[in-house]
Every structure is written in structure tokens, then in C-alpha cells.
C-alpha positions in Angstrom: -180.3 72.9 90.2 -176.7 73.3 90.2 -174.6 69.5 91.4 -172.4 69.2 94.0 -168.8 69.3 93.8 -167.8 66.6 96.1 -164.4 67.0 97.7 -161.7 64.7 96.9 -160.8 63.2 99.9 -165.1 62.1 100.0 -164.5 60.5 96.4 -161.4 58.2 96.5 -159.4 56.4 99.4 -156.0 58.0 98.8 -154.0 59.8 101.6 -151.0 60.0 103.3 -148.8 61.7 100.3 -150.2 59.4 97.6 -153.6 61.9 97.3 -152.2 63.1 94.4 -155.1 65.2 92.7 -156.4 68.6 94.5 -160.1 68.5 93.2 -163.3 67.9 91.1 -164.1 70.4 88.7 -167.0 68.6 86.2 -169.1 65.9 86.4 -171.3 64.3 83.5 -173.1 60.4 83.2 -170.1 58.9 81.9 -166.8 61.8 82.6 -165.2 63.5 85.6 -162.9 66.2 84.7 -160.5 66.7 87.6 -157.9 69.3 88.8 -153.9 69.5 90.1 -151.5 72.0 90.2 -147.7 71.0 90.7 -145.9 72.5 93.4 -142.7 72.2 95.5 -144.6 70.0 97.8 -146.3 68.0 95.4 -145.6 64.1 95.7 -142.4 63.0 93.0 -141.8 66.6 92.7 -137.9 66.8 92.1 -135.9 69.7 90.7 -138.6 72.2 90.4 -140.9 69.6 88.5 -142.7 66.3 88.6 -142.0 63.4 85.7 -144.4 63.2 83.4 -145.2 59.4 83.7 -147.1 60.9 87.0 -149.5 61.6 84.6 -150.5 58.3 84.4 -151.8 58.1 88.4 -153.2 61.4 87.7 -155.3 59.6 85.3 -155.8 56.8 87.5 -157.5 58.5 90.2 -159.6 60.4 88.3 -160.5 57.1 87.0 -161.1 57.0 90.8 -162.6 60.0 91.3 -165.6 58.9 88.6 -166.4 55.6 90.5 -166.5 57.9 93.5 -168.8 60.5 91.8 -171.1 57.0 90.9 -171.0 55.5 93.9 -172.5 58.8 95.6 -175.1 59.4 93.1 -176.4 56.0 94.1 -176.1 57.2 97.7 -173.4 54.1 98.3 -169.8 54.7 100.6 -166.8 55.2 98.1 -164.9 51.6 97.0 -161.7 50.8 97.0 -160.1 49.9 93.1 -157.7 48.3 91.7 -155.9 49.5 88.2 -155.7 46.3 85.9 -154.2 48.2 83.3 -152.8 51.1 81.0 -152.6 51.6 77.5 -150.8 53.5 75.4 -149.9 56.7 77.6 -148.2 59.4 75.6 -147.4 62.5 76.4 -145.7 65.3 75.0 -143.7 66.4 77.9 -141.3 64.5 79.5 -142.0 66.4 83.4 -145.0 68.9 84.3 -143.0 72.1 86.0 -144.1 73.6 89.0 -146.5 76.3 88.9 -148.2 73.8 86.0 -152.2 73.1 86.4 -153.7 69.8 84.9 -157.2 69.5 83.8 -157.7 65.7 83.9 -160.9 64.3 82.1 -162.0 60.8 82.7 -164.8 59.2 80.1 -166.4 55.6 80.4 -165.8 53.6 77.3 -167.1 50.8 79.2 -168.5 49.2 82.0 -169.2 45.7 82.6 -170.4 44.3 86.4 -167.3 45.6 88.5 -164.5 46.6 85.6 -164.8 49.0 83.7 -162.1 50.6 80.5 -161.9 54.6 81.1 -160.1 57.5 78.5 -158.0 59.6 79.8 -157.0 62.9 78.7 -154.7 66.0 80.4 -155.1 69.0 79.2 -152.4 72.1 80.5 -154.8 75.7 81.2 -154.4 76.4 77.5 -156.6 73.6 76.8 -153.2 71.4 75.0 -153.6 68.0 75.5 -150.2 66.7 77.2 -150.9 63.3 77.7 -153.3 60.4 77.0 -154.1 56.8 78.3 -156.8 54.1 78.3 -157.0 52.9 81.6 -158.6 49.0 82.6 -160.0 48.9 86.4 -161.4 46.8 88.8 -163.3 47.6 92.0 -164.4 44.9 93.7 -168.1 44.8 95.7 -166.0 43.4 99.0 -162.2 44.6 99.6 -162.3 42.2 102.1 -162.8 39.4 99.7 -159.6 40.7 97.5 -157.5 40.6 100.5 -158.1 37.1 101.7 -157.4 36.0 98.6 
């Protein structure tokens, strides 16, 4: 039986310009592989690319995207999360042109109660890995109790 590819916009809480990612490609237990292409309208594009630090909220919402892919599995609403951290992103462009499509794959390392340490790797349509990133998150079980804090 084949799984469904949730949409994007059913899988994280971004909008308004800040949805950055167009969609899910693959799903596993522990990875998400997610997809964007850089255009002339794509958020921070500037000159006929985007800067490659981008990459790291790329990353981050496939990070989001995989809680999102969890969350449904257990037949739970979609959380809201917070990144606690990056480490070590690299990559080996310094912008992605337009016209460029990212493959973004997200793996667990680790999960512990509500945080949880993800690997992050994109990958350009000739499979080349461009950049990389560890990322630390936190999604809490009541927004409402971050807030009032």
C-alpha cells in the first residue's frame, strides 16, 4: 500500500512568505526527504539567487516537516517547534541560483521526550551534496505554555 504524501502546508505551521519548502517527496521511521526549487519569487531571493546560509531554514523545516510526518502517523494535529540549535553547517556554495532544485533529507539521530537532534543533508538534482547541518529542536506538548513563559 503506497503512503501518503501529505502536503506541506498540513505538516508544518509556516506561512505568510516564511513557507520556504514546496513539498514532501519521502518518508521513512526516522527521515523525511523534502523538495524546493529557487525562483524569482522565492523568499531572500536577490539577484537571480538565494544565499546559501538559507539552506540552513531549509533544513530546519524539514526538521519540521518530519515531526509533522510523526505527529500524523499518530493521528495527532501538527505542533509548533522551536530550533535550539545548529551545528556545523557547511556548504559548498556560497548562494543556490534560480532555476536550482534542493533535495533536503532529514534523519533522527535522536529523540528524547519533546527534543530531538536531526542530520541534515541537501543534495542539488545531481545527487551532490551542497550543504550539511546537525540541527537540535524542541517542540513543546503546549505552545501555550512556552508563550506564557
Amino acid at each position: 500500500m503506497p503512503k501518503e504524501l501529505y502536503s506541506i502546508e498540513s505538516l508544518i505551521k509556516h506561512r505568510r512568505g516564511m513557507l520556504l519548502i514546496d513539498r514532501l517527496i519521502d518518508y521513512d521511521e526516522n527521515s523525511v526527504t523534502v523538495e524546493v526549487t529557487i525562483t524569482e519569487s522565492s523568499t531572500f531571493c536577490s539577484n537571480g539567487s538565494v544565499p546559501a546560509w538559507v539552506g540552513l531554514e531549509y533544513a530546519a523545516q524539514g526538521v519540521g516537516t518530519y515531526a509533522g510526518v510523526y505527529e500524523k502517523k499518530l493521528g495527532h494535529p501538527t505542533k509548533v517547534g522551536f530550533l535550539l540549535g545548529c551545528r556545523k553547517y557547511k556548504s559548498s556554495l556560497s548562494v543556490f541560483p534560480v532555476g536550482m532544485t534542493l533535495h533536503i533529507h532529514v534523519t533522527e539521530e535522536f529523540r528524547d521526550e519533546n527534543m530531538g537532534v536531526y542530520q541534515c543533508v541537501l543534495k542539488n538534482t545531481e545527487n551532490n551534496i551542497v550543504a550539511t547541518t546537525s540541527i537540535s529542536a524542541y517542540v513543546p506538548e503546549r505552545l501555550e505554555d512556552v508563550l506564557e513563559r
